[in-house]
C-alpha positions in Angstrom: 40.9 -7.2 -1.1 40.7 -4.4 -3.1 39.0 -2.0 -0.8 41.5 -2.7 2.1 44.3 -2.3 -0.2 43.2 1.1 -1.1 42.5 2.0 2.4 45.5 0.6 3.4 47.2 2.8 0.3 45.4 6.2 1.8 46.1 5.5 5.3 49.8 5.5 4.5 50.0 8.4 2.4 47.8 10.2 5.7 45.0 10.6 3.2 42.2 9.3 5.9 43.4 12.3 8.3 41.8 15.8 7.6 42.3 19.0 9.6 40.6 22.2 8.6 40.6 25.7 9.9 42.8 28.9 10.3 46.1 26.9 11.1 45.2 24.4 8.3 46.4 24.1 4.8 43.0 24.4 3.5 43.0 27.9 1.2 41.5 30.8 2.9 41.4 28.4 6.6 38.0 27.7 6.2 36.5 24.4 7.7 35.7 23.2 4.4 33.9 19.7 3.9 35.7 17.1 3.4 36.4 14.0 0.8 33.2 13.7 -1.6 32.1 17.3 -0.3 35.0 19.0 -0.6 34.6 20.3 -4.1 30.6 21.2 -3.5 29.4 24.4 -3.5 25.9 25.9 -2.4 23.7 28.6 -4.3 21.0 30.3 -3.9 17.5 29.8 -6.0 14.3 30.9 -5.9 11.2 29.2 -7.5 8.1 30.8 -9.6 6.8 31.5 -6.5 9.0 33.5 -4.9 10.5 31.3 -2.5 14.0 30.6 -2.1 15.6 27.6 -2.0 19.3 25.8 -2.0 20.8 24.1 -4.5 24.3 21.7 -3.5 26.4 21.5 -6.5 28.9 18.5 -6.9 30.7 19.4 -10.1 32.6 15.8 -10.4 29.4 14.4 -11.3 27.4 17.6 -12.5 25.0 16.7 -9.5 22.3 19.3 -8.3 20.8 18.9 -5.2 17.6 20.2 -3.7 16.5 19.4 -0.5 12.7 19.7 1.6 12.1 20.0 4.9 9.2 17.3 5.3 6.5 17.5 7.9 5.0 13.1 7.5 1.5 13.5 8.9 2.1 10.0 10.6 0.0 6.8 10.7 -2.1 7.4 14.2 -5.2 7.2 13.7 -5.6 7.2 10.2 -7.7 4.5 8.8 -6.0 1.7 6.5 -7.6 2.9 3.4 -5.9 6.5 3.5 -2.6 4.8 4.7 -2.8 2.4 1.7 -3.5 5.4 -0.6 -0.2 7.3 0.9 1.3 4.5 0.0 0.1 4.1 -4.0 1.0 7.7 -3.8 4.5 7.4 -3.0 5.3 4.6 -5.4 3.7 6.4 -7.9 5.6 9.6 -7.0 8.7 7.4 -7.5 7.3 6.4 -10.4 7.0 10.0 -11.9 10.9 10.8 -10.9 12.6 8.1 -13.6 10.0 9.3 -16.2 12.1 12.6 -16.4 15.9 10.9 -16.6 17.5 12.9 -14.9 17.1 12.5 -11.4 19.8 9.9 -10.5 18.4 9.5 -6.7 16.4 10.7 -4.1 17.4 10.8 0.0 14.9 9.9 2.2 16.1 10.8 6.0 14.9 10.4 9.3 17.4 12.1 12.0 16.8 11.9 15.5 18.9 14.7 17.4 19.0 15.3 21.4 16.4 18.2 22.6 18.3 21.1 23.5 14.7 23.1 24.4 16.3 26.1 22.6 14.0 25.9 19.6 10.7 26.0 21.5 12.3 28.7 23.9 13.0 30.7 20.6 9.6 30.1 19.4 8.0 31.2 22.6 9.8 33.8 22.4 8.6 34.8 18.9 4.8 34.1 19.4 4.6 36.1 22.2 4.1 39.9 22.1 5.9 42.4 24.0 2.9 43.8 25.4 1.1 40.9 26.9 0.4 40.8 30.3 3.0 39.9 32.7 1.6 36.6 33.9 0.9 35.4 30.4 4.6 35.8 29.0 5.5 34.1 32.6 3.2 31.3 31.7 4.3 30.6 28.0 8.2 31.1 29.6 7.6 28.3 32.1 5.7 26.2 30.0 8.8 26.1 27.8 11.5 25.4 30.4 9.4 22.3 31.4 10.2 20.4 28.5 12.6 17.6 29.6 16.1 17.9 28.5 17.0 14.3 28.1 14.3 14.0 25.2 15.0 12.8 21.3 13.8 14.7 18.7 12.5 13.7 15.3 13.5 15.4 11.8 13.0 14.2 8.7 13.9 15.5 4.8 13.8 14.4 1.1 17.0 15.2 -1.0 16.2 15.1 -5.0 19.5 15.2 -6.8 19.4 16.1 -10.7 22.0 15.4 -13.5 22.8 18.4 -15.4 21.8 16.7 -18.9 22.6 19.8 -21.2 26.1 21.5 -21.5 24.3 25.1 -20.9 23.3 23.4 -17.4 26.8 22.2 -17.0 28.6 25.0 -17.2 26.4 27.6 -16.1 24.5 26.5 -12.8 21.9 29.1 -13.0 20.1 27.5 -16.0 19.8 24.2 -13.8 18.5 26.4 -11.0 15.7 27.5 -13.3 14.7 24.1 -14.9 14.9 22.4 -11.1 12.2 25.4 -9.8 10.2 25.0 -12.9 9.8 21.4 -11.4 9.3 22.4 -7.5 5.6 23.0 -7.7 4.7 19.4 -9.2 7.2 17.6 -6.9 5.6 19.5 -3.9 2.3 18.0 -5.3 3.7 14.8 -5.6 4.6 14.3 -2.1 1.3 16.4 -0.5 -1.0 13.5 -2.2 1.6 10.5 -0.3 0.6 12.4 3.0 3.9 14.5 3.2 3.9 18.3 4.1 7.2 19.7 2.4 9.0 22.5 1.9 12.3 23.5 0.2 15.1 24.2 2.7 17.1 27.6 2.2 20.8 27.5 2.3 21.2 28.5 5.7 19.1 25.2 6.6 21.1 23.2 4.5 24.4 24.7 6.2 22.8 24.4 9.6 22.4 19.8 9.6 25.2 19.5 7.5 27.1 21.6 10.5 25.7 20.2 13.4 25.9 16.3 11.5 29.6 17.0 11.4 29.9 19.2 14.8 27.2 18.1 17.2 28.4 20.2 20.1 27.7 23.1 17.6 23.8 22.5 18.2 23.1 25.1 20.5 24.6 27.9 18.4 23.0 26.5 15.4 19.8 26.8 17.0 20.1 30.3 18.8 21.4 31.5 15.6 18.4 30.6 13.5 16.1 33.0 15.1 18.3 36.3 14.7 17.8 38.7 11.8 21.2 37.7 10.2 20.9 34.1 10.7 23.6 31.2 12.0 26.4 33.0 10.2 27.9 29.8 9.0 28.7 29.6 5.2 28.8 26.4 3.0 32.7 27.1 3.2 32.7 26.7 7.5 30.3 23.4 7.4 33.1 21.0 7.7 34.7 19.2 11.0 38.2 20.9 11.9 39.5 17.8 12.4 38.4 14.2 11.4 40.2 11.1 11.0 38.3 7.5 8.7 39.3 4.2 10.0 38.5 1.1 9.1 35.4 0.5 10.7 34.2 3.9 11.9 34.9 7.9 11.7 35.7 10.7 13.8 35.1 13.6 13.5 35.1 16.8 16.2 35.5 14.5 19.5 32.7 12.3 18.0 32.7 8.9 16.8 30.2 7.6 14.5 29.1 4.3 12.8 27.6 3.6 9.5 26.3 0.7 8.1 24.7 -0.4 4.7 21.4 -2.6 4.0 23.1 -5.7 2.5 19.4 -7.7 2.2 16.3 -6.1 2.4 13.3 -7.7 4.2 11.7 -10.9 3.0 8.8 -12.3 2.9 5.8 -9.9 3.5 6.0 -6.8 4.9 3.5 -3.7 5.5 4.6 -0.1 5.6 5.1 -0.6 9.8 8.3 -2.7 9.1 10.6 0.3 10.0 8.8 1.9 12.8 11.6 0.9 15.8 14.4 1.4 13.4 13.2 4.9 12.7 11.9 6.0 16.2 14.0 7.7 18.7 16.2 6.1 21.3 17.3 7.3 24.3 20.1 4.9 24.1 21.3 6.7 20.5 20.2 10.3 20.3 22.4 11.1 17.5 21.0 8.7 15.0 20.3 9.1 10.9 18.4 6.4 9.1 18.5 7.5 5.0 17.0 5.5 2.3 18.0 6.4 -1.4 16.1 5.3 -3.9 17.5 5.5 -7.4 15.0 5.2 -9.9 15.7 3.5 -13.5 14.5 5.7 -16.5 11.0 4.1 -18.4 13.2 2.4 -21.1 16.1 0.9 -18.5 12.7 -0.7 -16.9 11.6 -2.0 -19.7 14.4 -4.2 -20.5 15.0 -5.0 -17.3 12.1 -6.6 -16.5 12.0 -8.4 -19.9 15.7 -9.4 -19.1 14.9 -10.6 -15.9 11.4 -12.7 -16.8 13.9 -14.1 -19.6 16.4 -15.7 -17.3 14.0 -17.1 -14.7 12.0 -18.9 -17.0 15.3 -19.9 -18.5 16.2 -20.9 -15.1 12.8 -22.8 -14.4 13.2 -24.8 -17.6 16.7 -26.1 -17.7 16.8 -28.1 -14.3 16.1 -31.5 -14.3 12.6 -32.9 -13.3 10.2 -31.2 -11.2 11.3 -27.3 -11.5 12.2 -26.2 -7.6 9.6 -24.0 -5.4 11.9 -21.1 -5.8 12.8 -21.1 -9.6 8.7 -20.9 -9.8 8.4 -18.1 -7.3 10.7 -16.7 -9.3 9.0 -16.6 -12.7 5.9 -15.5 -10.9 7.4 -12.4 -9.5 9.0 -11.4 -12.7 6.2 -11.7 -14.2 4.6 -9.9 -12.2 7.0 -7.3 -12.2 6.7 -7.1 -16.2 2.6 -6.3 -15.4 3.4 -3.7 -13.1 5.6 -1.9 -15.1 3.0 -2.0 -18.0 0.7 -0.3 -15.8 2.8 2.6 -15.5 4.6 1.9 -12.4 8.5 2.7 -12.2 11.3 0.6 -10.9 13.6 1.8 -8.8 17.0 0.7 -7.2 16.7 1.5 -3.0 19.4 1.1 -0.6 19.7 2.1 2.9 22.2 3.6 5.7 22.2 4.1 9.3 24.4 6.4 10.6 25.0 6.6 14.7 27.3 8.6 16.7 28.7 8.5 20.0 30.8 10.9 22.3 32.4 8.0 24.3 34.4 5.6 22.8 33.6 3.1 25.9 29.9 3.5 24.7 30.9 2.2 21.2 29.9 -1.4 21.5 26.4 -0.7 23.6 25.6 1.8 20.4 26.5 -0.7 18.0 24.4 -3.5 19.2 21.5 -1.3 20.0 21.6 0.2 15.8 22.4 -3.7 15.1 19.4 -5.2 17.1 17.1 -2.4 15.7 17.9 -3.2 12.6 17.0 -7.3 12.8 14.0 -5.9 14.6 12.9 -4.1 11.1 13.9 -7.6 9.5 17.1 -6.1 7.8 20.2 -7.5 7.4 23.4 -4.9 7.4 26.7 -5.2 7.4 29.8 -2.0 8.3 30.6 0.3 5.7 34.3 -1.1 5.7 36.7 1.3 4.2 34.5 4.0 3.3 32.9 5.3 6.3 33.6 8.6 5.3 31.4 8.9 2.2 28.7 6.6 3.9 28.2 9.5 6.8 28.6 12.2 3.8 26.2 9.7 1.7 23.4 9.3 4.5 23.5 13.2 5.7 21.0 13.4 2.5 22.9 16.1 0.4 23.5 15.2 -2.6 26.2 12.0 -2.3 25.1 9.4 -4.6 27.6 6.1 -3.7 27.5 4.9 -6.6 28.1 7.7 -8.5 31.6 7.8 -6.5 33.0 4.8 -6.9 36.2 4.6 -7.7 36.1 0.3 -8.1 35.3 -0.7 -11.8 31.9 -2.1 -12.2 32.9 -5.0 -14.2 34.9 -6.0 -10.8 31.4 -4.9 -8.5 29.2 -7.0 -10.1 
């Protein structure tokens, strides 16, 4: 009731209609981001080793975002030992962010975008000298107009946001710059022993899926621009839609419409690290598809008491029914205690959520895309439910730059919980 009375509130007032641009009232007509984004900015970094990186400031919630470009090395044929050591890996890498305490989440995202065949035409045409012989630059040139337009490409990144914990980092960004690439070279480490190639993405990478997330049919320019010598041209400023309106149940934005949806149970039972292979793989049906998993990880004391608190009030549970305790009450006590052995060893616990975000250019398409992301989704043994009255900051949240939902709420907890 509360939700749909605020919505109800903004969509009065014409809150849930933006409009951006040179005929806007935005200051300076850019295209400027809109609703959580809006007050982000972007900078420059570079780590101890000389590489540059971007860093997406939110200065609401004195956020600081990095983001990598991640290269998975996949599960084909890979034996089941190194897959379940990738996996040990990456809980333990989890693990290793709460230690710090001031990383409030991390943004796993897998985004499947249409092919354009720009990108390997660009490469081709950067791997291949100017004074080769004729029939060799005719062969790489053909080879590259042969790949299939209709095809659905694969990209996937990992967004680390940090708290500015100090008022030094707080008010000047640059000192949060330097502790975050202090940290680069361990995180890198961190995800090459789970099996995951990364890199740090610059600023003009950042601008560029943030750009074409809002814009699709900005793509092509996107990509021709990344290969010329002053980049895409696109500042942080110009990353926005120039027009986009939130209803109820979906958003629009720049002639698109687009759906997303929130994990509201997560599988049961047992599962194995395949249980999200269909949900994550390209489909024809939905080329413009995001699946982001955010995992916010509880600092080393929060997961002490928690677990304690938790074993507490199942064996609590188990001992105050009457008669024989019930299946589950025991299952219960067993997990949590398991849970309290885990954590003992060293491993971290960790809050994880997930959205899938889908868009479509025709609205009479809307109800095949929904039931295709919906029957995906009960194929990966999820249950999930329509970000109702905030589909706005679900797409900013699941774009994997820095939006923390939770962070953002603007519903007291005591009334949440």
């Amino acid at each position: 009731m509360i939700v749909r009375r605020m919505f109800a509130s903004a969509r009065r007032k014409r809150e849930t209609i933006y409009h951006s641009g040179p005929f806007s009232q935005v200051p300076g007509g850019t295209y400027l981001l809109p609703g959580t984004l809006a007050p982000s900015k972007l900078y420059a970094a570079q780590s101890a080793g000389g590489f540059d990186f971007g860093l997406v400031h939110i200065p609401r919630t004195h956020h600081f975002t990095v983001v990598f470009k991640c290269f998975p090395q996949g599960d084909e044929a890979i034996e089941q030992d190194t897959v379940d050591s990738f996996v040990w890996q990456w809980g333990r890498f989890l693990a290793v962010l709460g230690q710090s305490g001031d990383i409030v989440g991390a943004t796993a995202v897998i985004e499947s975008v249409p092919e354009t065949g720009k990108t390997l035409a660009n490469e081709v045409d950067l791997i291949t000298r100017s004074d080769a012989h004729p029939l060799a630059r005719a062969i790489m040139t053909e080879s590259a107009a042969l790949l299939p337009q209709d095809r659905v490409g694969l990209n996937a990144r990992l967004a680390l946001t940090f708290k500015a914990t100090t008022a030094e980092r707080r008010k000047d960004p640059s000192e949060q710059a330097n502790e975050i690439a202090r940290r680069l070279p361990g995180i890198l480490q961190g995800l090459s022993d789970a099996g995951v190639s990364a890199k740090p993405m610059t600023p003009p990478e950042i601008v560029a899926f943030v750009r074409r997330a809002y814009d699709p049919a900005s793509l092509r320019n996107l990509e021709d621009g990344a290969v010329e010598r002053g980049g895409h041209g696109v500042a942080w400023e110009d990353a926005g839609p120039g027009m986009a309106n939130e209803g109820f149940r979906d958003y629009q934005h720049d002639g698109v419409r687009s759906v997303t949806w929130e994990m509201s149970a997560a599988p049961t039972g047992a599962v194995n690290e395949r249980v999200l292979r269909r949900l994550l793989a390209p489909t024809e049906d939905v080329p413009w598809k995001r699946v982001a998993i955010v995992f916010r990880p509880h600092s080393a004391a929060e997961a002490v008491s928690i677990v304690d608190s938790d074993f507490k009030d199942a064996v609590a549970a188990e001992q105050s029914g009457r008669g024989v305790a019930s299946a589950a009450a025991s299952l219960r006590v067993a997990a949590t205690s398991q849970a309290r052995k885990e954590e003992a060893r060293g491993h971290g616990l960790v809050r994880f959520g997930l959205l899938i975000t889908a868009s479509e250019k025709d609205d009479a398409e809307m109800p095949r895309m929904s039931s295709t992301v919906e029957d995906l989704a009960t194929q990966a043994r999820l249950r999930v439910r329509r970000c109702h009255g905030f589909q706005a900051a679900a797409f900013a949240a699941a774009l994997g730059c820095g939006v923390i939902l939770p962070e953002h709420s603007t519903i007291s907890p005591m009334l949440s919980n």
